[in-house]
C-alpha positions in Angstrom: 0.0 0.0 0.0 1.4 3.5 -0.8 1.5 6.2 1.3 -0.6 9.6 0.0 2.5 11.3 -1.0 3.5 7.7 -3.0 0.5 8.0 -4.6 0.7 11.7 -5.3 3.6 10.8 -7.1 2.4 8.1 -9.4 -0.4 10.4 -10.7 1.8 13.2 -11.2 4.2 10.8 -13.5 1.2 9.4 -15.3 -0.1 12.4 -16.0 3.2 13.5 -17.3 3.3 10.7 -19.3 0.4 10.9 -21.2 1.0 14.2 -21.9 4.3 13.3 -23.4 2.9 10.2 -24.7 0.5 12.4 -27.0 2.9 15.0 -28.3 6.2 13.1 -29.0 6.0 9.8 -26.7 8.7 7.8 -24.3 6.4 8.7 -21.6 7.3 5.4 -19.7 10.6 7.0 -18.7 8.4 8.9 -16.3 6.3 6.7 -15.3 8.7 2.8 -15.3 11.5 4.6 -12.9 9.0 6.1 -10.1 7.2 2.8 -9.9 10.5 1.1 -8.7 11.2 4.4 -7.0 8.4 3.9 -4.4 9.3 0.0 -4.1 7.2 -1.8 -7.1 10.0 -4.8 -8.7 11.2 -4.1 -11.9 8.7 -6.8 -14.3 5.7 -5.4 -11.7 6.4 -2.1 -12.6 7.2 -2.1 -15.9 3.8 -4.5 -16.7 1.8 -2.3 -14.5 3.0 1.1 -16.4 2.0 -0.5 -19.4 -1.1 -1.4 -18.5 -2.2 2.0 -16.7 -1.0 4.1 -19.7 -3.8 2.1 -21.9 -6.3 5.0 -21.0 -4.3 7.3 -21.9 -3.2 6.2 -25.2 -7.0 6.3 -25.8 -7.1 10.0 -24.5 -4.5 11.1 -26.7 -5.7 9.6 -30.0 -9.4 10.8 -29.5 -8.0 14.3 -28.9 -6.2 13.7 -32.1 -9.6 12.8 -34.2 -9.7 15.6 -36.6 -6.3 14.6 -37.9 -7.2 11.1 -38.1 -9.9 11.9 -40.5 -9.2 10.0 -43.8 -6.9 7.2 -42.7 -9.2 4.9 -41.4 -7.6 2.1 -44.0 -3.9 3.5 -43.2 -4.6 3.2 -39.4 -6.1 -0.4 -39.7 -3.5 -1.8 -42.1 -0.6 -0.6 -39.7 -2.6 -1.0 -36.3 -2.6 -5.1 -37.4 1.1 -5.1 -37.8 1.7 -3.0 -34.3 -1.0 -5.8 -32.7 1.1 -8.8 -34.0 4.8 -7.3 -32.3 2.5 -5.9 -29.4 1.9 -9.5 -28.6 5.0 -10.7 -29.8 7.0 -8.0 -27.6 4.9 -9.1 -24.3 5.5 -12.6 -25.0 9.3 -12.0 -25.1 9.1 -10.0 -22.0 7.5 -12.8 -20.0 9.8 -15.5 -21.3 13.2 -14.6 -22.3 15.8 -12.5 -20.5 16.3 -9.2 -21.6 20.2 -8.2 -22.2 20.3 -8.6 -25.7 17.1 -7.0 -26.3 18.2 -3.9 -23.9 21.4 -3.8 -25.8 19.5 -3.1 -29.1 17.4 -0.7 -27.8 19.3 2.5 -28.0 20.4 1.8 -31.4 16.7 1.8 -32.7 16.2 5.2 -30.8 19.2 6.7 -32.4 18.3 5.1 -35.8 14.8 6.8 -35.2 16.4 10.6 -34.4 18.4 9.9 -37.5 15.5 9.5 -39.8 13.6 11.9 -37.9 16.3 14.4 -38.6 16.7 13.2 -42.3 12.8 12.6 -42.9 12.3 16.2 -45.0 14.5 14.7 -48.0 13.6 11.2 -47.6 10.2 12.1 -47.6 10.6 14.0 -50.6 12.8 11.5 -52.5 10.5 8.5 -51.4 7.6 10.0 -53.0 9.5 11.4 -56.4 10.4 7.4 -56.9 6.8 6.3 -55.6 4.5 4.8 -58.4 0.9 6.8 -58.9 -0.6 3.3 -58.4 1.5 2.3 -55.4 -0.1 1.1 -51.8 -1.2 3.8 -49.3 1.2 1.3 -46.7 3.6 -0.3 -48.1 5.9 -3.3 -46.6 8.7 -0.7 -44.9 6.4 0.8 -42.8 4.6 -2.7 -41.8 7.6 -4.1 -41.0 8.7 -1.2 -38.8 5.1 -1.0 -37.0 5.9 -4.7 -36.3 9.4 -4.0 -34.6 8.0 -1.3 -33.1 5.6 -3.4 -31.8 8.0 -5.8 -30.7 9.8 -2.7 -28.4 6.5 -1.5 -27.3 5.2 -4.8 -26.1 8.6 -5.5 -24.3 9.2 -1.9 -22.8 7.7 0.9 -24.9 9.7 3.9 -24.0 10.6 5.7 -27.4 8.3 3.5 -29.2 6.7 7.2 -30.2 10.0 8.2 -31.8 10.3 5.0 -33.6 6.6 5.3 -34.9 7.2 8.6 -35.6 10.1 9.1 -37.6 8.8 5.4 -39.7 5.7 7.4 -40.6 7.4 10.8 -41.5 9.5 9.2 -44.2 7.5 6.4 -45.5 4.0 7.3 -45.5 4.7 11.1 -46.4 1.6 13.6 -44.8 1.6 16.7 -42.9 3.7 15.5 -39.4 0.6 16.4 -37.1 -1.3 13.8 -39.3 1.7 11.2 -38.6 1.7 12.1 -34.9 -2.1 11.1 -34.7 -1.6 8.1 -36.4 1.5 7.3 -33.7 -0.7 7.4 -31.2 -3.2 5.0 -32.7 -0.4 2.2 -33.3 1.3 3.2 -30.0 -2.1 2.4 -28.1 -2.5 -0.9 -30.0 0.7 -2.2 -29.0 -0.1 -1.6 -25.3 -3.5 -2.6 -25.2 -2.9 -5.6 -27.1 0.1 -6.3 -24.4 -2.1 -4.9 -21.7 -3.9 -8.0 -22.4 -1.5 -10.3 -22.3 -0.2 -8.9 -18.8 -3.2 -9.1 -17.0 -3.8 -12.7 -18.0 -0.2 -13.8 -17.0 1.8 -11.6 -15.2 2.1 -10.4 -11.5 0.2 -6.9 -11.7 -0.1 -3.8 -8.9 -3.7 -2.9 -9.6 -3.1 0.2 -7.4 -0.4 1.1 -9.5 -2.3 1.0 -12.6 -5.3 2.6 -11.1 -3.2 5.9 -10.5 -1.1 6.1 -13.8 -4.4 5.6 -15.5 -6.2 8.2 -13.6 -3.2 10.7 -14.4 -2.4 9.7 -18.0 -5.9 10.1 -18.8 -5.5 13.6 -18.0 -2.1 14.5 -19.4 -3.6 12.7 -22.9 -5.9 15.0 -22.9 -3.7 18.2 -22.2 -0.8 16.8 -24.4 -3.0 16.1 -27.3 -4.7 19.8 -27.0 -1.0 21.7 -26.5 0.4 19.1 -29.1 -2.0 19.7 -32.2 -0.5 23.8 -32.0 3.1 22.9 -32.0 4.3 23.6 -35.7 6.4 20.6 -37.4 9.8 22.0 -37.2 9.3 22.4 -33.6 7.7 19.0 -32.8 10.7 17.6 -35.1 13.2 19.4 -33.1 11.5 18.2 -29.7 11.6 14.5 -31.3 15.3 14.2 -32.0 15.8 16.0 -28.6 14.0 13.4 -26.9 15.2 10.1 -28.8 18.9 11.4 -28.1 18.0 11.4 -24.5 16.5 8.4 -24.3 19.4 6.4 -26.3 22.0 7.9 -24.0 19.9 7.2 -20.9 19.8 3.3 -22.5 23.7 3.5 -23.0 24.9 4.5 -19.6 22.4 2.2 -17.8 
C-alpha cells in the first residue's frame, strides 16, 4: 500500500506521461522509474506502467480525431502489424531474459532521431520514386510497425519516436497527421500487451489505477497543446527526446 505522498507521485508521473505520450511519446521513462522508485519490482512495474498508460493512449488519439480523419484504411492496415509485435513484444518480456534486447534498444532510438532528422529529403525523395498506383502502406512501414511493436510490447519507452520518424519518411503527410496516427499504433501495441499482462503476469492494480487516472488527464492536455506545436518544432522536440532516451539506454 502506498503512502498519499506515493500515490501523489504516481499520478503526477502518469499524468506527465500521457501528456508526453500524445505530443512526441517515451512517456514510460516517467512513469517505469518512479514505480520502482516507491518499491514496485522491476517486471511489476514495468507491466503495470503499461497497463495503466492504456487510457491514456485512448485520450491522446481521440483528442487527435480531426487529424485522423481519412486514414481509417492507413490506421487499420498498420494497427494489425503494431497488434502482432505488441503481442509478440509481451510474449518475449514474460519469457526470455532481456540483455540482448536492452542492448539493441538505444540503437533503434538513435536510428529513429536519425531519420527523424533526415525525414524532410527522404520524404521528398521517397515520394518522387513512388509509383501513382502504389499502396497507401507499403511493406517498410509494416515491418517497422511490427518491430516497433516488438519494443512497445517489451518496454515501450521511445516507441513514439520510432513510430514517428517510420511514418514521417514512408507514408509522407503533414507530421501532425503522422503524430495522430502514432498514437493509434502506440495504443495498440499496449492494449494488445495490456492483455497479455493481466492474464499472465504479476500486476499492482493500485499502481495502474493511478497512472491511469493521471495519464488520462495529461492525454488530454498533451493532445490539445500538441495539435499547435508547428512541425519544425515538434521535429526538433523529437530528436531532442530520442537522443536522450538512447543515452539514458547507453549509460544504464
Amino acid at each position: 500500500m502506498l503512502s498519499p505522498l506515493e500515490a501523489l507521485a504516481v499520478v503526477a508521473a502518469g499524468a506527465g506521461a500521457g501528456g508526453v505520450n500524445a505530443v512526441i511519446g517515451s512517456g514510460s521513462l516517467i512513469t517505469f522509474p518512479t514505480l520502482v522508485a516507491v518499491g514496485y519490482p522491476v517486471v511489476t512495474a514495468n507491466v503495470s506502467n503499461n497497463i495503466g498508460l492504456v487510457p491514456g493512449s485512448v485520450a491522446g488519439a481521440l483528442g487527435y480525431r480531426e487529424e485522423l480523419t481519412g486514414q481509417g484504411t492507413r490506421a487499420r492496415t498498420l494497427a494489425l502489424a503494431s497488434a502482432g509485435g505488441g503481442l509478440t513484444g509481451a510474449v518475449v518480456l514474460l519469457a526470455l531474459p532481456s540483455d540482448v534486447f536492452d542492448a539493441i534498444v538505444p540503437v533503434l532510438v538513435l536510428l529513429a532521431c536519425v531519420l527523424m532528422a533526415l525525414q524532410p529529403r527522404l520524404a521528398r525523395q521517397i515520394a518522387a520514386r513512388r509509383a501513382d498506383d502504389a499502396p497507401d502502406v507499403g511493406v517498410a512501414p509494416l515491418a517497422i510497425a511490427f518491430a516497433a511493436g516488438i519494443y512497445g510490447g517489451y518496454f515501450g519507452a521511445a516507441q513514439g519516436v520510432i513510430l514517428l520518424a517510420m511514418l514521417a519518411v514512408f507514408v509522407p503527410d503533414d507530421l501532425q497527421r503522422s503524430n495522430a496516427l502514432k498514437n493509434v499504433l502506440a495504443g495498440t501495441v499496449n492494449a494488445v500487451a495490456a492483455v497479455i499482462f493481466i492474464v499472465f503476469a504479476d500486476v499492482a492494480w493500485e499502481a495502474v489505477a493511478l497512472v491511469a487516472v493521471g495519464a488520462v488527464i495529461g492525454g488530454v492536455v498533451g493532445s490539445r497543446l500538441g495539435r499547435r506545436i508547428p512541425p519544425t518544432a515538434l521535429r526538433a522536440a523529437v530528436i531532442v527526446l530520442g537522443v536522450g532516451v538512447a543515452v539514458r539506454f547507453f549509460l544504464t
